[in-house]
N, CA, C and O of each residue as an XYZ file, in Angstrom:
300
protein
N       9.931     14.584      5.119
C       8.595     15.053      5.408
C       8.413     15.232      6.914
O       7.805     16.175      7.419
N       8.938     14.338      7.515
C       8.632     14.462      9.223
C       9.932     14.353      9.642
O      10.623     13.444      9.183
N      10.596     15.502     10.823
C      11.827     15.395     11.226
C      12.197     14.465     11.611
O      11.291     13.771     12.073
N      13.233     14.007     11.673
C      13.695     12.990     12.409
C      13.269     11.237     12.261
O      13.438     10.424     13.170
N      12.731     10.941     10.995
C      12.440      9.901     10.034
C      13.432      9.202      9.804
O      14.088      9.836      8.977
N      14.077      8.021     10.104
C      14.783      7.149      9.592
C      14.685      7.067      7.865
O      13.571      6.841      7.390
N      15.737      7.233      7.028
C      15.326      6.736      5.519
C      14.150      5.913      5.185
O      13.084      5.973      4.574
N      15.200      4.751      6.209
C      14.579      3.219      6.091
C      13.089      3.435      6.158
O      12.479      3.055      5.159
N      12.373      3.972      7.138
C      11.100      4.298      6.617
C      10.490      4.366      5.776
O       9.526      3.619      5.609
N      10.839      5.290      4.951
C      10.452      5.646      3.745
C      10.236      4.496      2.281
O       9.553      4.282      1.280
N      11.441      4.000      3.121
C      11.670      2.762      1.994
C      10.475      1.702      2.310
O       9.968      0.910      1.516
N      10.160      1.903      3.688
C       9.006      0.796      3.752
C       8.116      1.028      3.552
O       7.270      0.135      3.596
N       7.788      2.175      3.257
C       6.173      2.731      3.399
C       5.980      2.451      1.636
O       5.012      1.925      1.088
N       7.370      3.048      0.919
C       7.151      2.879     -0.487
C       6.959      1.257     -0.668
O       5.915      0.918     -1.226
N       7.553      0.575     -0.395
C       7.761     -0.877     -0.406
C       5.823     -1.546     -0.251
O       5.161     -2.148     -1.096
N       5.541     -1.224      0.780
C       4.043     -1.547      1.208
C       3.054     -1.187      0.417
O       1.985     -1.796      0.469
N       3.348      0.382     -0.872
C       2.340      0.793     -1.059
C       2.811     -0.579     -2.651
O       1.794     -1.148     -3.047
N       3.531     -0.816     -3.064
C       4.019     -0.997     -4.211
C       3.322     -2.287     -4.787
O       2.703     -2.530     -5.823
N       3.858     -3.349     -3.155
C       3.259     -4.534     -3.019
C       1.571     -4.661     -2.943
O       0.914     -5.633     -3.316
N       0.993     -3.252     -2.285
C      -0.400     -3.526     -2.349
C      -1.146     -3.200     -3.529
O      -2.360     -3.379     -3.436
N      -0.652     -2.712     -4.745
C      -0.987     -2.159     -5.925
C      -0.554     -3.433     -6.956
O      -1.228     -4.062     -7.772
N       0.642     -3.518     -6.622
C       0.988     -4.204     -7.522
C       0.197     -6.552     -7.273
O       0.329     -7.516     -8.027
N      -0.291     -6.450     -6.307
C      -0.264     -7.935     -5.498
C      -2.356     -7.616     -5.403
O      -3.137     -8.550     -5.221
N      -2.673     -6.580     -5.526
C      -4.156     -6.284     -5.058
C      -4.489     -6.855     -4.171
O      -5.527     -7.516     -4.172
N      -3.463     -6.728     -2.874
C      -4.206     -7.046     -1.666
C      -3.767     -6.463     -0.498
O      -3.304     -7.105      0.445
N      -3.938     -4.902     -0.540
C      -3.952     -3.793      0.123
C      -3.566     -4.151      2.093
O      -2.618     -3.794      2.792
N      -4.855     -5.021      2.423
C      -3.980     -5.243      3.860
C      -3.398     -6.086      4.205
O      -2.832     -6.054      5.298
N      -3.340     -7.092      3.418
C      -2.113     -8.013      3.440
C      -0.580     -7.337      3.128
O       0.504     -7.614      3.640
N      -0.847     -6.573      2.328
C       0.582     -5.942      2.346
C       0.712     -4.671      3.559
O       1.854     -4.219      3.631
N      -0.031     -4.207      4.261
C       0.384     -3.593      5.440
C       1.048     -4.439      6.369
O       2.134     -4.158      6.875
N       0.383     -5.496      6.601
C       0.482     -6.438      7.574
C       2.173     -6.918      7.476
O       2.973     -6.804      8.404
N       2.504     -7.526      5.989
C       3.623     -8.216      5.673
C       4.932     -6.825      5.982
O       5.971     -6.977      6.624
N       4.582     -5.867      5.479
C       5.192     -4.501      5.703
C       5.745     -4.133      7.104
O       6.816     -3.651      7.472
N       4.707     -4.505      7.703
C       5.142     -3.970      9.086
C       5.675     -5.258      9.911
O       6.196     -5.153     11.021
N       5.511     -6.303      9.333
C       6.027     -7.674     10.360
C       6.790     -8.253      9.924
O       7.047     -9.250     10.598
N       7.633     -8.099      8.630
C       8.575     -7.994      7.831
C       9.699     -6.901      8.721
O      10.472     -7.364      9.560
N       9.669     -6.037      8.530
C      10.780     -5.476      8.920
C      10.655     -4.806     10.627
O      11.497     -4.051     11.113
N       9.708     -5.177     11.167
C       9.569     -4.903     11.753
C       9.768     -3.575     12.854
O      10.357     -3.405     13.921
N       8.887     -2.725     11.904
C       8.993     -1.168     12.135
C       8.239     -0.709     13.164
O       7.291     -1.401     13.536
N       8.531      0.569     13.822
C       7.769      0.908     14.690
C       6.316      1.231     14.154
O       5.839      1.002     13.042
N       5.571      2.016     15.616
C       4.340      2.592     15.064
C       4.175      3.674     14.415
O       3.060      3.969     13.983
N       5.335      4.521     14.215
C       5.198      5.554     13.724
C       4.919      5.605     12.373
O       4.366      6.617     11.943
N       5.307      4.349     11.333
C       5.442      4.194     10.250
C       3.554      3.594      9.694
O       3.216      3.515      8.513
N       2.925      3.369     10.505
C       1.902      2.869     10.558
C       0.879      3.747      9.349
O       0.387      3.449      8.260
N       0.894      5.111     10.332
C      -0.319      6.026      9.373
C       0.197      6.146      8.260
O      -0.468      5.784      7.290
N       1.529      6.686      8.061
C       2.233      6.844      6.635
C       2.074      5.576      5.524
O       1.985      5.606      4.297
N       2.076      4.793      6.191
C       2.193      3.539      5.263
C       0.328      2.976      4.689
O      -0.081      2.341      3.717
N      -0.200      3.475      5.619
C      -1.814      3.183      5.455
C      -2.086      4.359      4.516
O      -2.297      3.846      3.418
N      -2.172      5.512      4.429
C      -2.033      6.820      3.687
C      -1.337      6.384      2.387
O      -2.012      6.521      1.367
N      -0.264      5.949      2.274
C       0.496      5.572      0.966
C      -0.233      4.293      0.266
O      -0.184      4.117     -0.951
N      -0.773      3.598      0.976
C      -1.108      2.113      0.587
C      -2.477      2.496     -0.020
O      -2.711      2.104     -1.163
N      -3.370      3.199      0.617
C      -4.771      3.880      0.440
C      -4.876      4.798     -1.207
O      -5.943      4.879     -1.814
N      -3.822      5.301     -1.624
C      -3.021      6.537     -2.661
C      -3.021      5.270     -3.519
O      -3.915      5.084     -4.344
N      -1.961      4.340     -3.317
C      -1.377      3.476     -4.477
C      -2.741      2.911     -4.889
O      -3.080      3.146     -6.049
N      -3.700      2.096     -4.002
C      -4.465      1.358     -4.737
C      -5.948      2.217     -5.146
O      -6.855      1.455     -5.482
N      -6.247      3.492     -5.155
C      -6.923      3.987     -5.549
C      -6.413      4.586     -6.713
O      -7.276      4.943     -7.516
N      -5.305      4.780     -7.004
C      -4.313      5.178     -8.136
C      -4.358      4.367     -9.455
O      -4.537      4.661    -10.636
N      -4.024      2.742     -8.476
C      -4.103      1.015     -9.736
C      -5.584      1.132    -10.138
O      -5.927      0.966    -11.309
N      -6.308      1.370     -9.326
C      -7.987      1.460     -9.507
C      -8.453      2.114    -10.458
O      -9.204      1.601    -11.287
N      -7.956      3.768    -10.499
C      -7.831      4.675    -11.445
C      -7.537      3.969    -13.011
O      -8.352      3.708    -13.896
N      -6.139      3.786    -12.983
C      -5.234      3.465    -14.285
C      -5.979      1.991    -14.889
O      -6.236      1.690    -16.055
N      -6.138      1.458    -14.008
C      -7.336      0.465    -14.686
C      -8.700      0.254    -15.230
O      -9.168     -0.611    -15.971
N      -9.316      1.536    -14.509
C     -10.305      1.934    -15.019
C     -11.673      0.959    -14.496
O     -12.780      0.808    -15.013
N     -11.021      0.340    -13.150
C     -12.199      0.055    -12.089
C     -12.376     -0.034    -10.784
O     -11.458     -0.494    -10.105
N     -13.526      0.367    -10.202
C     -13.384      0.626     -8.914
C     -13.117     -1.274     -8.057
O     -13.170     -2.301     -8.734
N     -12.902     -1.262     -6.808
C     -12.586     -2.094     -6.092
C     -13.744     -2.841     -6.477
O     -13.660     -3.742     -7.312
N     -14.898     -2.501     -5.882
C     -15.873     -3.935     -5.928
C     -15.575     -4.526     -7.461
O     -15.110     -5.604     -7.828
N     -15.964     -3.552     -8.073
C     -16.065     -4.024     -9.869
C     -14.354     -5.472    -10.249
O     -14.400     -6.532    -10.874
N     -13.569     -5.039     -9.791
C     -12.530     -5.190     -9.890
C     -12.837     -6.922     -9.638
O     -12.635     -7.764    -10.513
N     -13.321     -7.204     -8.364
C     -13.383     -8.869     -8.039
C     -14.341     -9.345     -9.373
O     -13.785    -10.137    -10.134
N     -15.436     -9.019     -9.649
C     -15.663     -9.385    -10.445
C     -15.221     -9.822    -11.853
O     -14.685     -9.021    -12.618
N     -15.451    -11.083    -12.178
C     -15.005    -11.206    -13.594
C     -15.734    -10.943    -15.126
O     -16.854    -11.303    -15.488
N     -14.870    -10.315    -15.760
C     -15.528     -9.377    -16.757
C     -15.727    -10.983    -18.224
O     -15.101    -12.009    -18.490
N     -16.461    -10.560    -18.536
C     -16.921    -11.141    -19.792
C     -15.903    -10.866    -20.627
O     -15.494     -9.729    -20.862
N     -15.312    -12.253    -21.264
C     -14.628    -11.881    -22.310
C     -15.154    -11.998    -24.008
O     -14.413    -11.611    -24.911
């Protein structure tokens, strides 16, 4: 997508969005993402953009928005 991109990038940005979808805790997994492997800044917007996608995506497929989501549903 952007010239001159290390793979490894890619792998982190996927990695960050995966953990924040899959863990529901969106900036904790930027944070761990980027201080974990400790990537430059370039990987920053991409990974906020991907992370932003994934958990509006889990949000989607679940069929609730964020606030709704903390809440606990009546069983």
């Amino acid at each position: 997508m952007w010239p001159g991109t290390l793979l490894a990038s890619y792998a982190v940005v996927a990695a960050g969005a995966f953990l924040a979808v899959s863990q529901r805790m969106p900036v904790t997994a930027v944070v761990l993402a980027l201080e974990f492997t400790g990537s430059q800044q370039e990987v920053v917007i991409p990974l906020l953009l991907a992370v932003a996608g994934a958990t509006a995506t889990g949000a989607l497929l679940r069929g609730t928005t964020a606030p709704a989501a903390r809440e606990k549903r009546p069983r």
